[in-house]
RODO-2510 file (C-alpha; in nm, 4 decimals, decimal comma):
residues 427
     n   res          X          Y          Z
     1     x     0,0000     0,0000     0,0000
     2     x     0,1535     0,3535    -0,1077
     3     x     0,0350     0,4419     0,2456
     4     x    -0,2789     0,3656     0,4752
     5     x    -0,4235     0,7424     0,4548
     6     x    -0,4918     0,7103     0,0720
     7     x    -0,7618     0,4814     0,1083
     8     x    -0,9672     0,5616    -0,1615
     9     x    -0,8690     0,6005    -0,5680
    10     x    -0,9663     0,9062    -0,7482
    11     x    -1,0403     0,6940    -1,0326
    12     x    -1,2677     0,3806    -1,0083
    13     x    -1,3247     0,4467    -0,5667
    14     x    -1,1908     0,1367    -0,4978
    15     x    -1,1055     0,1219    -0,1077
    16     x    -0,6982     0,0057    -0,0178
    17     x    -0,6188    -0,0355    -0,3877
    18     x    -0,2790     0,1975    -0,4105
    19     x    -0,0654    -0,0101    -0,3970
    20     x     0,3359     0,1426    -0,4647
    21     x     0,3079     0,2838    -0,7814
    22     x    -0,1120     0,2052    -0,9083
    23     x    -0,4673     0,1329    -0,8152
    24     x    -0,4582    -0,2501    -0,8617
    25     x    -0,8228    -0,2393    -0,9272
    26     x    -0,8234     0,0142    -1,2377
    27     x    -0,4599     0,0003    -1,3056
    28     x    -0,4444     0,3763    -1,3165
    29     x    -0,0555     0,4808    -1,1889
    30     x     0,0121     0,6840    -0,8701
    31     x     0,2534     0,8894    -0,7720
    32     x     0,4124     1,1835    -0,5518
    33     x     0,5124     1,4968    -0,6750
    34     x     0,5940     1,7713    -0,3998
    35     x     0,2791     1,8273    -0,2255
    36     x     0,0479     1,7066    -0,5010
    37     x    -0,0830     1,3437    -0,5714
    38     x    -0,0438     1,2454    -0,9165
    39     x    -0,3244     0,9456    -1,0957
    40     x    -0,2449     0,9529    -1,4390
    41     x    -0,2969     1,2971    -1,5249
    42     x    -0,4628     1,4016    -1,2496
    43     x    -0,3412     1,5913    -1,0203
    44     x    -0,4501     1,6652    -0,6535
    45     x    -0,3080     1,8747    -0,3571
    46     x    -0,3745     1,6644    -0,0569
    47     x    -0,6187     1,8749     0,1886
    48     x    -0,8033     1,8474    -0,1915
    49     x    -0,7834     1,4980    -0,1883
    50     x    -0,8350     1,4032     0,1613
    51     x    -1,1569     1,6005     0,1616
    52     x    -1,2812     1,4356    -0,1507
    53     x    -1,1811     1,0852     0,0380
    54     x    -1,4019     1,1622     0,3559
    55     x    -1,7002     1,2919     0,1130
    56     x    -1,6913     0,9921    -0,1291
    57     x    -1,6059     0,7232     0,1417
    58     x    -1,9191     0,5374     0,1894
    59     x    -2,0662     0,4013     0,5198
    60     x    -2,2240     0,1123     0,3691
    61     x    -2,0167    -0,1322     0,1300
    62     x    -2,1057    -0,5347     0,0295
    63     x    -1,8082    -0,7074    -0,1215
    64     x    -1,8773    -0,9915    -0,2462
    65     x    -1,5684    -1,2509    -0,0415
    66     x    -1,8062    -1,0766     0,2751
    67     x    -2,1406    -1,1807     0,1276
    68     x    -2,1538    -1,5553     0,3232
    69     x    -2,0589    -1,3814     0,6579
    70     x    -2,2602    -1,0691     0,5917
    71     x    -2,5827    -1,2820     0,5152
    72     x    -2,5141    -1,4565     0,8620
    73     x    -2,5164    -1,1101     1,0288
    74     x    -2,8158    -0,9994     0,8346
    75     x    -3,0991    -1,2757     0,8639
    76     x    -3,4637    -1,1313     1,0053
    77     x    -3,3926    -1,1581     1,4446
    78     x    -3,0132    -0,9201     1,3251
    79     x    -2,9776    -0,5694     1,2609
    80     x    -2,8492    -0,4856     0,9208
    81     x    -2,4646    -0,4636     0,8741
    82     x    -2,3215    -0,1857     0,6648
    83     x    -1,9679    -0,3314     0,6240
    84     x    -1,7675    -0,6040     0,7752
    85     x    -1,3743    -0,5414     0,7703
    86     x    -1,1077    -0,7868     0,6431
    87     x    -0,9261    -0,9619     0,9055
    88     x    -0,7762    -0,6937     1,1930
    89     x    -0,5789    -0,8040     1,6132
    90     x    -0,7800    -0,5975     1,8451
    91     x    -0,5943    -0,4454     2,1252
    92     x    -0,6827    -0,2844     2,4507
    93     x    -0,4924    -0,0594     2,7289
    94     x    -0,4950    -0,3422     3,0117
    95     x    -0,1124    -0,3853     3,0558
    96     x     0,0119    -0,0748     3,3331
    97     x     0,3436     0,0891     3,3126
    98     x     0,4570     0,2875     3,6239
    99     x     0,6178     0,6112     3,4606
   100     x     0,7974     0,8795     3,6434
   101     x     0,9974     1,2002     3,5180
   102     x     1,3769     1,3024     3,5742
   103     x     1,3437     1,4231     3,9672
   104     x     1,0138     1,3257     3,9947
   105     x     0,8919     1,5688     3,7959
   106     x     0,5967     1,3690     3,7387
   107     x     0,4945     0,9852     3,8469
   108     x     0,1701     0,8664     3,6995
   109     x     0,0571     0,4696     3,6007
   110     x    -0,0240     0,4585     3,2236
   111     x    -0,2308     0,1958     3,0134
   112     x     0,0046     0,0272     2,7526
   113     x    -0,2153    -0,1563     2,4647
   114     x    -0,2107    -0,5563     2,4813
   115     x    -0,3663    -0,8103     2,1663
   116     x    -0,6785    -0,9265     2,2551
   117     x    -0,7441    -1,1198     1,9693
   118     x    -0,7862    -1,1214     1,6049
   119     x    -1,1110    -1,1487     1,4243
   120     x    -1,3328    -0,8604     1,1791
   121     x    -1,4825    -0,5245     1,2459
   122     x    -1,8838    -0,5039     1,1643
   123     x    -2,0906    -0,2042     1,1672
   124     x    -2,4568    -0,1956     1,1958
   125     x    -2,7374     0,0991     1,2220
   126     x    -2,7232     0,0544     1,6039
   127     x    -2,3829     0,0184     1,7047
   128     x    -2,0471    -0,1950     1,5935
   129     x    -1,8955    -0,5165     1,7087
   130     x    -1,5523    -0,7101     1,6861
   131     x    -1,5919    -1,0886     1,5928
   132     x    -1,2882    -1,2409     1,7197
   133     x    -1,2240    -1,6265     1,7380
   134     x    -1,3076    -1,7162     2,1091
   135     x    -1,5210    -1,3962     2,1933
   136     x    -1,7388    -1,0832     2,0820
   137     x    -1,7211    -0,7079     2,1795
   138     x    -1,9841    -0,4960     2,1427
   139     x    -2,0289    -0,0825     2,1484
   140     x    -2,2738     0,0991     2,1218
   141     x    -2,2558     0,4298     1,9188
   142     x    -2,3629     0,6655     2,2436
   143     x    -2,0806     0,4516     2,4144
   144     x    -1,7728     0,5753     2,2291
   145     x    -1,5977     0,8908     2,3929
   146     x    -1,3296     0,9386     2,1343
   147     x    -1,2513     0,8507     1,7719
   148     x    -0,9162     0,9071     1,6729
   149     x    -0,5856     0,7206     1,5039
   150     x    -0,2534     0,6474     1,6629
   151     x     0,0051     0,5827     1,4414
   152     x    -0,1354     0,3507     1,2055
   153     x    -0,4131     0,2047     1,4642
   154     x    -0,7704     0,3176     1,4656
   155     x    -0,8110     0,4067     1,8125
   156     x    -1,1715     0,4719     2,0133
   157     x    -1,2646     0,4224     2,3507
   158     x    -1,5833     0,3432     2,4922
   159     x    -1,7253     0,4756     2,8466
   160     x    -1,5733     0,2612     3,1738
   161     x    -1,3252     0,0881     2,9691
   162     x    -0,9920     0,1340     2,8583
   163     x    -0,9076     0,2263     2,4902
   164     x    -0,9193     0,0407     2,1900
   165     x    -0,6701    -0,0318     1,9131
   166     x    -0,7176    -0,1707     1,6194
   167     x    -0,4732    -0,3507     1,3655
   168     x    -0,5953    -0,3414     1,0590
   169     x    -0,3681    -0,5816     0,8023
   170     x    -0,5475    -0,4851     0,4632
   171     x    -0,7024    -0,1518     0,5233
   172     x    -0,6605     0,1925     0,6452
   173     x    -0,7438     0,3031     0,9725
   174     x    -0,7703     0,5991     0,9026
   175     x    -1,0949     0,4919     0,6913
   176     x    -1,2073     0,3453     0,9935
   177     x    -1,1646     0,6793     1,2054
   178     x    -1,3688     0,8458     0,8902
   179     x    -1,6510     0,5666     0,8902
   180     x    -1,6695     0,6043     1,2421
   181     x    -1,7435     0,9828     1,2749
   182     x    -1,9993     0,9711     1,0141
   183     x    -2,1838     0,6966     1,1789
   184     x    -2,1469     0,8973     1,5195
   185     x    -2,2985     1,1818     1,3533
   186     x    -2,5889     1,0352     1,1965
   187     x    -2,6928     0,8627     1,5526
   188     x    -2,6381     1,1869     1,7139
   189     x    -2,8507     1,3419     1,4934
   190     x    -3,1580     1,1631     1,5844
   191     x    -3,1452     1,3410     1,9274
   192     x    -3,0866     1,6722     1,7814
   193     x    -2,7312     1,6626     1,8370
   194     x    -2,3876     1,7044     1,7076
   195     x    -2,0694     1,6480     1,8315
   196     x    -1,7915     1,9266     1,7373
   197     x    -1,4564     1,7491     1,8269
   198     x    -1,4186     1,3911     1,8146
   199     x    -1,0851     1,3655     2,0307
   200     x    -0,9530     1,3780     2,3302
   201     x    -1,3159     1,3404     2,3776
   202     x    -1,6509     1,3637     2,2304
   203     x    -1,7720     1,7544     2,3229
   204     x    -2,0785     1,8706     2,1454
   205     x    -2,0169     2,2442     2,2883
   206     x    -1,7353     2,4392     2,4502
   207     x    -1,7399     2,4942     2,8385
   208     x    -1,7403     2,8190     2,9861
   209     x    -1,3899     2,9485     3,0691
   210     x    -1,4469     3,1331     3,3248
   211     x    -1,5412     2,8444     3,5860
   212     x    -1,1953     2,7477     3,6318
   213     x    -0,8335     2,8805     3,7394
   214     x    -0,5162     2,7429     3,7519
   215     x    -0,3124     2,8852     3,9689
   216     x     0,0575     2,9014     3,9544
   217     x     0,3354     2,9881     4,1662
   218     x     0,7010     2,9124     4,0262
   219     x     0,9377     2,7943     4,2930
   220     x     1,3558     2,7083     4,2267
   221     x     1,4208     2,6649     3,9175
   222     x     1,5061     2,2934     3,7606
   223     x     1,8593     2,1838     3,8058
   224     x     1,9240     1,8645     3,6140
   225     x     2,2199     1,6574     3,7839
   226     x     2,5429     1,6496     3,5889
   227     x     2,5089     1,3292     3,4239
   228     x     2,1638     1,4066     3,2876
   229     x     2,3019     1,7377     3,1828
   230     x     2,5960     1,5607     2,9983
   231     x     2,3293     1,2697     2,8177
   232     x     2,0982     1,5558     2,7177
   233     x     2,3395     1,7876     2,5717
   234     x     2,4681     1,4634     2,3731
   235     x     2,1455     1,3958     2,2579
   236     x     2,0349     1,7757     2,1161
   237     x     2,3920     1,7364     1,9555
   238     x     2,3262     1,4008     1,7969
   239     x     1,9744     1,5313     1,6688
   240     x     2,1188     1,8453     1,5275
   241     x     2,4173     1,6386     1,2886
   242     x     2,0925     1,4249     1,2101
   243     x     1,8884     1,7201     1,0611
   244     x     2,1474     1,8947     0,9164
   245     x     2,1554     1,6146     0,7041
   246     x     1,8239     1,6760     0,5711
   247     x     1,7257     2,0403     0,6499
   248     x     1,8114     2,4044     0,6193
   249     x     1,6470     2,6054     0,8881
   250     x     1,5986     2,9207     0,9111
   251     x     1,4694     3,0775     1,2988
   252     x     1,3448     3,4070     1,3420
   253     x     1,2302     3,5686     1,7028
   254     x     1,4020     3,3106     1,9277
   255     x     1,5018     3,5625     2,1874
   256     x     1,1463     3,6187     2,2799
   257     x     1,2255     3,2511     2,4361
   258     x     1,4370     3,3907     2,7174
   259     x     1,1953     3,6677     2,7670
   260     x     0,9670     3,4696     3,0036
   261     x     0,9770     3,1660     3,2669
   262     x     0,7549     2,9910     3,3146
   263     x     0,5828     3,0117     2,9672
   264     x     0,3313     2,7567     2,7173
   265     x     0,4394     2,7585     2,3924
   266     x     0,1926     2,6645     2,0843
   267     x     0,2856     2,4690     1,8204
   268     x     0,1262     2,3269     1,4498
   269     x     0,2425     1,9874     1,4336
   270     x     0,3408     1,8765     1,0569
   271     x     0,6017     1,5852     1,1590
   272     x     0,6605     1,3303     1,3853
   273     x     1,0014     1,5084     1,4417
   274     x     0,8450     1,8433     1,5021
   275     x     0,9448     1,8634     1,9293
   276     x     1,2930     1,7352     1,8563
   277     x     1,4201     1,9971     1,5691
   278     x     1,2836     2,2653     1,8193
   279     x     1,5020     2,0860     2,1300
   280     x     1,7416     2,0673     1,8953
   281     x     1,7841     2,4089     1,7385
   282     x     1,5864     2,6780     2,0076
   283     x     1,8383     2,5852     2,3032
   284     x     1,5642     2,5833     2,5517
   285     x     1,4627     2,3273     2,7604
   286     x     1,0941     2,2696     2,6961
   287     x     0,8472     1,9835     2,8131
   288     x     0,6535     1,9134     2,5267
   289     x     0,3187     1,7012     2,5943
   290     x     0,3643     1,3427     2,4422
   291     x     0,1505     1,0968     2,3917
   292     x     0,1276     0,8072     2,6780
   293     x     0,1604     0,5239     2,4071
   294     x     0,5415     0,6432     2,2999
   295     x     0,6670     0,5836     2,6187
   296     x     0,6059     0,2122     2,5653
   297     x     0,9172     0,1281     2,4910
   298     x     1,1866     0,1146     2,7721
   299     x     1,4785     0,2937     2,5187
   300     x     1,2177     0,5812     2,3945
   301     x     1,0907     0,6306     2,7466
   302     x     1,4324     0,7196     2,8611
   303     x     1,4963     0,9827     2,5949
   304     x     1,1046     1,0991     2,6513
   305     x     1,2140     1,1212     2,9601
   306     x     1,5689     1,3017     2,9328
   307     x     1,3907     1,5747     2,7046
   308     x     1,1693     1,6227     2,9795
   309     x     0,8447     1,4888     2,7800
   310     x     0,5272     1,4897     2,9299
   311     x     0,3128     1,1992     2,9027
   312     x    -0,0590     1,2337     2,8091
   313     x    -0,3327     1,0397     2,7015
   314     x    -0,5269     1,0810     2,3157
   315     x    -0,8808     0,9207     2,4169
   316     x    -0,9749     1,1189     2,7052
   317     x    -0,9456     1,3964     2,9171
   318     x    -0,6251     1,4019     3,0979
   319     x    -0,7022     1,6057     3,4611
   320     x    -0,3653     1,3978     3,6291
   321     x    -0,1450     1,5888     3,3260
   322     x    -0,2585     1,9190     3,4771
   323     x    -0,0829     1,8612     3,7629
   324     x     0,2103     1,7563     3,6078
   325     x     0,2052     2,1056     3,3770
   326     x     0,1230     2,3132     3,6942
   327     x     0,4289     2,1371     3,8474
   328     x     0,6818     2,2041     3,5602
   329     x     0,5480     2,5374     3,5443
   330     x     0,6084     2,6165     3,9279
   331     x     1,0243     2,4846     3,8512
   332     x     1,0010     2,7407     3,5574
   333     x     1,0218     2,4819     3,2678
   334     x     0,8300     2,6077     2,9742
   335     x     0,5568     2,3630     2,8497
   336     x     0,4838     2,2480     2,4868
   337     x     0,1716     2,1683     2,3572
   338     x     0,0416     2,1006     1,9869
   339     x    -0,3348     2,2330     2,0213
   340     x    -0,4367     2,0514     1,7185
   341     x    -0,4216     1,7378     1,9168
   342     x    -0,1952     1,4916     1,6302
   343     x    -0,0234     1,5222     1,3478
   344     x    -0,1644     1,6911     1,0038
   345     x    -0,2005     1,4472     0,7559
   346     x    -0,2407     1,6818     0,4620
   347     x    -0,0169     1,9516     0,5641
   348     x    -0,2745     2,2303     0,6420
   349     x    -0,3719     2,3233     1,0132
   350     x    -0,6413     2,1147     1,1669
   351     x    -0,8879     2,2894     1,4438
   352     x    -0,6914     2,3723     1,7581
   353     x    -0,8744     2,1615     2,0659
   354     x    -1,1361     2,3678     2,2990
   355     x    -0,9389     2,1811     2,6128
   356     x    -0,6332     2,2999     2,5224
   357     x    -0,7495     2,6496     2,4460
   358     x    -0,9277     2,6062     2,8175
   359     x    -0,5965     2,5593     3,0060
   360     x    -0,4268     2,8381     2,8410
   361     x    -0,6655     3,0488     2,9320
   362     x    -0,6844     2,9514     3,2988
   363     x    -0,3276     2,8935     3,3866
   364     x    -0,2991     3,2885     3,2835
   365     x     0,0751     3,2350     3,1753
   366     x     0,2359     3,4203     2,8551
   367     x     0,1138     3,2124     2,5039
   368     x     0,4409     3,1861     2,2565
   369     x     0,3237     3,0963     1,9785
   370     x     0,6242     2,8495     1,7418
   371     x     0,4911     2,7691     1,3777
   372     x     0,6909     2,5689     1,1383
   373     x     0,6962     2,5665     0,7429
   374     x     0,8077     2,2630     0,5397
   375     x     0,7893     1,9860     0,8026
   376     x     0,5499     1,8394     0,6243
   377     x     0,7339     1,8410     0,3279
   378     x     0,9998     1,7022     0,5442
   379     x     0,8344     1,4103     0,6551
   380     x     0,4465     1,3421     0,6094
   381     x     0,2378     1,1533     0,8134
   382     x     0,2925     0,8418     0,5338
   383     x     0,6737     0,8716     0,4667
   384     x     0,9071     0,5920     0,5465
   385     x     1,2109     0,7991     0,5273
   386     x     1,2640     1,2089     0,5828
   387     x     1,3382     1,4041     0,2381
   388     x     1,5727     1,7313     0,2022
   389     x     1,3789     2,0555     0,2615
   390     x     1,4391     2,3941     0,3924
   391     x     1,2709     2,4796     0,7356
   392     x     1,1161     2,7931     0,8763
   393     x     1,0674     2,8242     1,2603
   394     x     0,9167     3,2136     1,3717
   395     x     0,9087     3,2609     1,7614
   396     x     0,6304     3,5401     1,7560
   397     x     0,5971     3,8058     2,0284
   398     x     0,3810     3,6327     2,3531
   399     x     0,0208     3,7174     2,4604
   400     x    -0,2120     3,6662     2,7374
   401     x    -0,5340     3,5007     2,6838
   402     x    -0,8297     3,6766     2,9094
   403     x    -1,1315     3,4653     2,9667
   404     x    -1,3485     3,7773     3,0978
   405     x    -1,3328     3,9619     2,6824
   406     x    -1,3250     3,6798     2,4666
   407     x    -1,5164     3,3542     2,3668
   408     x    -1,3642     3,0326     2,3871
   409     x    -1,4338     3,0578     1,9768
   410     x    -1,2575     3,4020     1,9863
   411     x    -1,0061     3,2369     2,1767
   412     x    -0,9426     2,9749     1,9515
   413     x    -0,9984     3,1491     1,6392
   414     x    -0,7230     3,4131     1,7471
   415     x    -0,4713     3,1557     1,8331
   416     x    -0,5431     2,9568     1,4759
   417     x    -0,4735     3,2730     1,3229
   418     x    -0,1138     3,2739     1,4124
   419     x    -0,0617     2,9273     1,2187
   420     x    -0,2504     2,9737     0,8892
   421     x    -0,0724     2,9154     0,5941
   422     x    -0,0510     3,2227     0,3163
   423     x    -0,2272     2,9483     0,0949
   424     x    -0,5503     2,8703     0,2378
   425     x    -0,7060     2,5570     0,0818
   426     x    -1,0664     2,6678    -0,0690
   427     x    -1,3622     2,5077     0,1319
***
């Protein structure tokens, strides 16, 4: 597969079918060019194409290897199924990994996905299932708290349980995270309502900012011991003669870094690489916030750990990660967040997250914005391997965000507006 995010061809709509170079259904040849996807002659810039994906992916699909297993779901005492995946290993968070940061910055437990079996993925008009081989799951739509994907898992979680992965072998997941919010929306339509972000967690309205307040109070300042000091600097160094490699960058404003302690900064996240190059190249020790499921791994969890990574969870909302902010911000480390939640996976900013526009407002701490050209370009969502490209970083000046004026749309809105490219897509 050229990549599990183009799961739908331009051409005849097959589902999975580019494969490398061509559809395998219609034969029609594929390529990349820059930021443009090339069928044939066709070309398409990718917020053009993933758009067209979502609107032309349909909820309901029979293929006919499915039509045996579908007519077994479908006879007169069953609901009627929509689609039935190909074969997929369903995972769960039920393993626990005790994390804690350098000088116990932090120490939190965090769920760690473990297979729970393998078996196919079936939606129906009242809710979805997973068939394994010894044993059935169901959900029901009003159930699921977030929709998202994690790497190259689809990734939900249902209420009183811990999240879901799913492993798809054949298919995209990010299909699934697509099929999934349209069939969310249609049920919640039916009660007159509509959810507005679909991760951390299902909201169908913003909360009121002013009904909470974070208050800070920075203490002594973080002193790493020598031997962390000595690994870190080592690291940043190793990163740097890595990117150099690959990138030119250009920075512009970093002085407005040493302006303020504590501080958030904001970030648009293009690459998987994104908190490293600014480790790397601003010189300032920042705790970005990290996703719990990277700190699997005992040999990423150290150097998580060693640049001062924060770990957070992408299904729910985190309240134990406040205090772990509050406390970095009281030893005057700066904190790091991406408001758009994940990665872009067509290049173009994504909506920034009401819960992160929340805390920003109530921790009443200066706002730096970073944005970032050309990581995308760098390395997309889909690339194996990073490509040469020439990087721009801008530091702009810091701001205060007042609950008391604004909106928490006027809020958001304002801090979009810092991050939006000089080519807007057209809607």
């Amino acid at each position: 597969m050229a990549h599990h995010f183009f799961f739908l061809c331009p051409v005849c709509r097959a589902e999975d079918s580019i494969q490398h170079s061509r559809c395998t259904v219609c034969q029609t040849p594929f390529k990349f060019k820059n930021d443009q996807l090339i069928f044939k002659d066709q070309c398409w810039y990718f917020p053009e194409y993933f758009r067209w994906a979502q609107e032309n992916l349909k909820i309901q699909r029979e293929i006919d290897e499915h039509k045996e297993i579908l007519a077994g779901f479908s006879g007169s005492k069953n609901p009627v199924v929509l689609r039935i995946s190909h074969e997929a290993k369903l995972r769960q968070g039920l393993d626990r990994v005790n994390i804690s940061g350098p000088l116990k910055l932090y120490q939190r437990e965090l769920e760690m996905p473990r297979e729970i079996g393998v078996g196919q993925l079936v939606f129906t008009e009242q809710g979805f299932s997973f068939h394994g081989t010894s044993r059935k799951f169901n959900f029901s739509y009003h159930d699921i708290t977030c929709v998202t994907t994690n790497s190259h898992y689809f990734e939900f979680k249902a209420k009183g349980e811990p999240y879901y992965q799913i492993d798809f072998t054949r298919e995209s997941p990010l299909k699934y995270e697509v099929l999934l919010r349209k069939l969310l929306l249609d049920s919640y339509a039916r009660s007159d309502k509509k959810p507005i972000e679909f991760q951390p967690r299902l909201i169908f309205h913003p909360r009121d900012l002013r009904k909470s307040e974070i208050s800070i109070n920075p203490e002594t300042k973080l002193d790493l011991p020598l031997h962390l000091r000595i690994l870190r600097s080592f690291l940043l160094y190793v990163l740097r003669v890595f990117f150099r490699i690959f990138l030119k960058i250009e920075i512009t404003g970093k002085k407005t870094l040493y302006l303020y302690s504590p501080f958030f900064c904001v970030l648009n996240h293009q690459s998987i690489f994104d908190p490293f190059i600014i480790l790397a190249f601003l010189y300032r020790r920042i705790g970005f916030l990290t996703k719990s499921t990277s700190f699997a791994g005992g040999i990423e969890r150290y150097v998580l750990k060693l640049g001062l990574s924060i770990p957070t969870t992408r299904y729910q909302t985190d309240p134990e990660v406040i205090r772990h902010i509050i406390n970095y911000l009281n030893r005057g480390i700066p904190v790091g967040i991406f408001p758009e939640g994940e990665r872009s996976w067509d290049g173009y900013l994504q909506p920034f997250k009401h819960s992160v526009v929340r805390l920003l407002v109530s921790a009443k701490q200066p706002v730096i914005p970073i944005k970032i050209e050309n990581a995308f370009s760098f390395m997309p969502r889909w690339a194996k391997f990073p490509r040469r490209q020439k990087l721009y970083i801008e530091v702009k000046p810091a701001f205060c965000l007042v609950p008391e004026i604004f909106s928490p749309d006027d809020h958001r809105n304002y801090l979009e507006s810092f991050f939006k490219e000089k080519h807007e897509p057209v809607a």
